[in-house]
C-alpha positions in Angstrom: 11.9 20.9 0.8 11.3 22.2 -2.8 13.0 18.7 -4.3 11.3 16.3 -6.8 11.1 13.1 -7.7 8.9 11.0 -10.3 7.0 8.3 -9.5 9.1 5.7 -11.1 11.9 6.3 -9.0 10.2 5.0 -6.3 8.9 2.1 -8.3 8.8 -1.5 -6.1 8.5 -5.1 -7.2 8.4 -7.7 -5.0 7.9 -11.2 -5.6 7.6 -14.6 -3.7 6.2 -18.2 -4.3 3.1 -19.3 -2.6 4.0 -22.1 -0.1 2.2 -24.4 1.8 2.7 -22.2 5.4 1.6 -19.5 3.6 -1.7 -21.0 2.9 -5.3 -21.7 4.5 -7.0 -25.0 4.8 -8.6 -24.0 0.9 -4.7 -24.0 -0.3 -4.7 -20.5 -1.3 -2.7 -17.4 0.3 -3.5 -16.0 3.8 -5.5 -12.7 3.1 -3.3 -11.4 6.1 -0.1 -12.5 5.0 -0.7 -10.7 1.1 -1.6 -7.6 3.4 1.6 -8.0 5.5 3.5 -8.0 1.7 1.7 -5.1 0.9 2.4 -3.0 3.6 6.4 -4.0 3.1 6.4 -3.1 -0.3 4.6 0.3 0.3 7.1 0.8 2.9 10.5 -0.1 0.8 8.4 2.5 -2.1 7.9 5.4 0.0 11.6 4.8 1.4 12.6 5.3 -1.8 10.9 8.1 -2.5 11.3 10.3 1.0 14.4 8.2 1.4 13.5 8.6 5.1 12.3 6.0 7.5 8.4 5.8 7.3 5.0 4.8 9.3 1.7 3.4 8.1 -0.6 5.9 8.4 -3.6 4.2 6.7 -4.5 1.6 4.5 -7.2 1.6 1.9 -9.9 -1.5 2.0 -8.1 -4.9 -0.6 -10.3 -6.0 -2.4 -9.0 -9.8 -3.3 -10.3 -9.8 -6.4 -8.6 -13.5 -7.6 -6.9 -16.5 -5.3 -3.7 -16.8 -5.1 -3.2 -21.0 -5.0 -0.6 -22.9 -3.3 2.6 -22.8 -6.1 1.4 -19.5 -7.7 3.9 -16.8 -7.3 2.3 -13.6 -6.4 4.1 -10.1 -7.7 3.1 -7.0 -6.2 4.1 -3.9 -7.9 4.1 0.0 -5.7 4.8 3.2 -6.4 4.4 6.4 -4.8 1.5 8.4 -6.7 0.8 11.9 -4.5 2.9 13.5 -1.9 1.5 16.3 0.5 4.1 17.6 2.9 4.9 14.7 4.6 2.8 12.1 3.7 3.1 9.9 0.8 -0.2 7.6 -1.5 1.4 4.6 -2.4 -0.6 2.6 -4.9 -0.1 -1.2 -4.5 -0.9 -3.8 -7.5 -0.8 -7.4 -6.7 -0.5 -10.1 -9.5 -1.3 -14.0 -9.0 0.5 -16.4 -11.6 0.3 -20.0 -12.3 3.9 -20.8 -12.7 3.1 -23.4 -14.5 1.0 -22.4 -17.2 1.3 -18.8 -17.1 -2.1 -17.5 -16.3 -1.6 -14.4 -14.6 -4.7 -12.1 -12.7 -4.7 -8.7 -10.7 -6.0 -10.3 -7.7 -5.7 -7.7 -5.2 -5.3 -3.9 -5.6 -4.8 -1.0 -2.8 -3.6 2.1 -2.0 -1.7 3.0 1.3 -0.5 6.5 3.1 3.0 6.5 4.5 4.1 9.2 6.2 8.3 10.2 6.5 9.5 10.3 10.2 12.6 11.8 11.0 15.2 10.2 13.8 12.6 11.3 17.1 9.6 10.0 14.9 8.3 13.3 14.2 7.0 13.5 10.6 9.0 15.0 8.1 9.2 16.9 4.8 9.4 14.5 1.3 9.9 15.4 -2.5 6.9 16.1 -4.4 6.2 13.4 -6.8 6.1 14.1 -10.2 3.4 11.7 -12.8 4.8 11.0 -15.6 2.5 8.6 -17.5 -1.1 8.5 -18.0 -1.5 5.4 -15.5 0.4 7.8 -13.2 -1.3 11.1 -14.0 -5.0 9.6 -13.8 -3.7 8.4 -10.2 -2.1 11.2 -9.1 -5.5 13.8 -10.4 -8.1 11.4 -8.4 -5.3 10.9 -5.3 -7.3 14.2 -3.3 -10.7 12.8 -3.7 -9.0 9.6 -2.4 -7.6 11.7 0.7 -10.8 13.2 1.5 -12.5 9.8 1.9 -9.6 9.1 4.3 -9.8 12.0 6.2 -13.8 11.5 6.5 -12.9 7.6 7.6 -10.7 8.6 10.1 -13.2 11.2 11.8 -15.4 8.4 11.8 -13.5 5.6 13.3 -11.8 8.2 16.1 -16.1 9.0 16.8 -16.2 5.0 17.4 -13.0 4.5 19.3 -14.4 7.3 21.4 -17.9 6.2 21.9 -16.5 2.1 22.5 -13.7 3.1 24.4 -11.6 0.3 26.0 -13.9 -0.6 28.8 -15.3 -4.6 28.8 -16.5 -6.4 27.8 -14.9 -5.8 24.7 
């Protein structure tokens, strides 16, 4: 597959309000339920892009860097920045704001790999992505250094599952 595609076109934005389900006992956003919108909208991105169905592969550490309160509306903004032949970085911003004055804060940031599957779940060629911007070309000339933490991650936590295994009394 010798095809292209910029980053923007796989460009993502998805937004909800914070309601009380959504919340923990301190009235701000379950950590696990702004990972569960991350992962969706690093999905629907890398859709866009291999316009093929996709798998989570891995996800970086989220930082929450700011709350997200009960009646803020949280944004989260993807887009995929590095392809290799069938795997996909999909960088994922998150934005907090206080509908009701307007404050806004970056209160979580992450970066996901996604790889295309074809219709037997075998993975599959995508489009090379192509940076256009600075935002996107400082992403996309840090994205190997990036990749070789993950690779050195997932040695590491195969070398665990292996020594733990799934005997008790775990």
């Amino acid at each position: 597959m010798n095809e292209t595609k910029t980053c923007r076109e796989s460009f993502t934005v998805k937004t909800s309000i914070v309601l009380p389900p959504d919340t923990n006992t301190y009235g701000t956003l379950f950590g696990g339920k702004l990972m569960a919108y991350i992962d969706d909208v690093a999905a629907i991105a890398a859709m866009r892009h291999g316009r093929r169905n996709v798998v989570t592969a891995s996800t970086d550490s989220v930082d929450f860097l700011h709350p997200v309160y009960e009646g803020n509306s949280v944004c989260l903004e993807a887009f995929v920045t590095y392809t290799g032949r069938t795997s996909m970085e999909i960088f994922v911003k998150v934005i907090a704001e206080d509908l009701l004055t307007g404050d806004r804060n970056v209160c979580a940031m992450s970066f996901l790999t996604m790889v295309a599957v074809d219709e037997n779940g075998k993975p599959t060629p995508v489009p090379t992505v192509i940076p256009e911007t600075e935002e996107e070309k400082s992403l996309y000339e840090t994205a190997k250094e990036r990749a070789e933490f993950r690779k050195k991650r997932r040695k590491d936590s195969e070398a665990r599952a292996k020594k733990y295994g799934t005997g008790l009394p775990w």
